[in-house]
N, C-alpha and C positions, 0 to 999 in steps of 0.2 A: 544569552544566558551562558553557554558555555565556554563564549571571549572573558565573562566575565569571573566566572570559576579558575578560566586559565590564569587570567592575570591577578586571583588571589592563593591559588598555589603559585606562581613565582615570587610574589612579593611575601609568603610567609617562608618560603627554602633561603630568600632573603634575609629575611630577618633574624634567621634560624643561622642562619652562617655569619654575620655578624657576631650573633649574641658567644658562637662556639669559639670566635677569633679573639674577643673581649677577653675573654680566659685564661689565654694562651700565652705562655712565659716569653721568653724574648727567644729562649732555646728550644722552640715548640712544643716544650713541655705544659701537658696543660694541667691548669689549679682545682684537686678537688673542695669542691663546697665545701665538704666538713669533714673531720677527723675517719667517722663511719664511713663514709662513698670512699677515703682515701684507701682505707685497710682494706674494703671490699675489692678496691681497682688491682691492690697491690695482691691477694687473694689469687682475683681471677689471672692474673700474670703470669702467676707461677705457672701456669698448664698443668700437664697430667703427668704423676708419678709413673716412675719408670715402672713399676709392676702391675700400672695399669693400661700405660704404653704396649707391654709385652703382650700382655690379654686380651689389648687387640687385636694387636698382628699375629695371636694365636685363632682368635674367635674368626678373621678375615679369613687366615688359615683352613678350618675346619667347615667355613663354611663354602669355601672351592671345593674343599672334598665332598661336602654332601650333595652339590649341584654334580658332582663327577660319580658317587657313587650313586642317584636319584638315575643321573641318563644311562649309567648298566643296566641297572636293575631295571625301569623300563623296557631299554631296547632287549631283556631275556623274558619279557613278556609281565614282568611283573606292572599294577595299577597303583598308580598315585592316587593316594585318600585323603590329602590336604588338598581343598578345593582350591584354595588361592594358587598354589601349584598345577594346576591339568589347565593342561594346553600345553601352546608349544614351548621348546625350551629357550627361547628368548622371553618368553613372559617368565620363566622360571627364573631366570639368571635375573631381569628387570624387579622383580615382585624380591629375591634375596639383597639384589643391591640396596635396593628405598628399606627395608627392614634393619640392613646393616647401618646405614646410615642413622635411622632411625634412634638404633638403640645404642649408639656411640655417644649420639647429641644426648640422649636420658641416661647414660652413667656418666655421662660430663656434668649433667645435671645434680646427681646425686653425689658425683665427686666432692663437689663444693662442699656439701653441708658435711660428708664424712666421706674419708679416700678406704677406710675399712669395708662398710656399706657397698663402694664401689667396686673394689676386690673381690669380695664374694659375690657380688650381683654377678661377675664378670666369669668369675670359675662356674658359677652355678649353669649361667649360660654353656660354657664351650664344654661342661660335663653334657648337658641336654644335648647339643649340639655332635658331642661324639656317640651319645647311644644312637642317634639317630642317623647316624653314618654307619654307626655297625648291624643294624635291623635292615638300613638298605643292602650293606655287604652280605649278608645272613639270606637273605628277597633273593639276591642276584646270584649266591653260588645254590639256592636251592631249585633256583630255577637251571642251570646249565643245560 
């Protein structure tokens, strides 16, 4: 049974690579189907505007500082009240990294259909993002 499963996942990646090669210009440019998938292809190409570029590397930004100002304010005795955060601080840094990624791939998402939409999603976030660095700063110096 599963020589036989084997041997029809490689003759369907087969046939799948053919049909992808069939497509394909002489200058490995490959041919869209139809005028829509074309626009879409040429769409998803463009990447991400530079002021949503920024708002990453502002959001990646602020959210190094919440993991830097989270481990102060612990270590002055202050208690973490977001559950996915308590524990140690490699699960914090792990659990912020998969969230960041997370919400990069869903405003790329949201990009597409509108880069406005995606601009504010983006400011919305890194405003959230900095009260909650300064509520840890505010935890951390009122603990000294």
């Amino acid at each position: 049974m599963s020589r036989w499963i084997a041997a029809s996942l490689v003759a369907t990646l087969m046939l799948s690579t053919v049909s992808v090669a069939a497509q394909e210009r002489p200058r490995g440019e490959l041919v869209a189907p139809s005028p829509a998938v074309a626009a879409a292809w040429a769409k998803e190409a463009g990447g991400s505007s530079g002021a949503v570029r920024t708002l990453y590397a502002s959001y990646g930004v602020l959210q190094g500082l919440d993991m830097v100002s989270t481990v102060v304010a612990r270590n002055r005795g202050a208690v973490e009240v977001n559950p996915n955060m308590q524990g140690g601080y490699a699960r914090g840094v792990a659990v912020k990294a998969a969230l960041g990624i997370v919400t990069v791939c869903a405003v790329r998402g949201i990009e597409k259909k509108s880069k406005k939409a995606a601009v504010l999603t983006m400011i919305a976030l890194n405003v959230a993002t900095a009260a909650v660095i300064a509520n840890n700063l505010h935890n951390a110096r009122r603990l000294k």
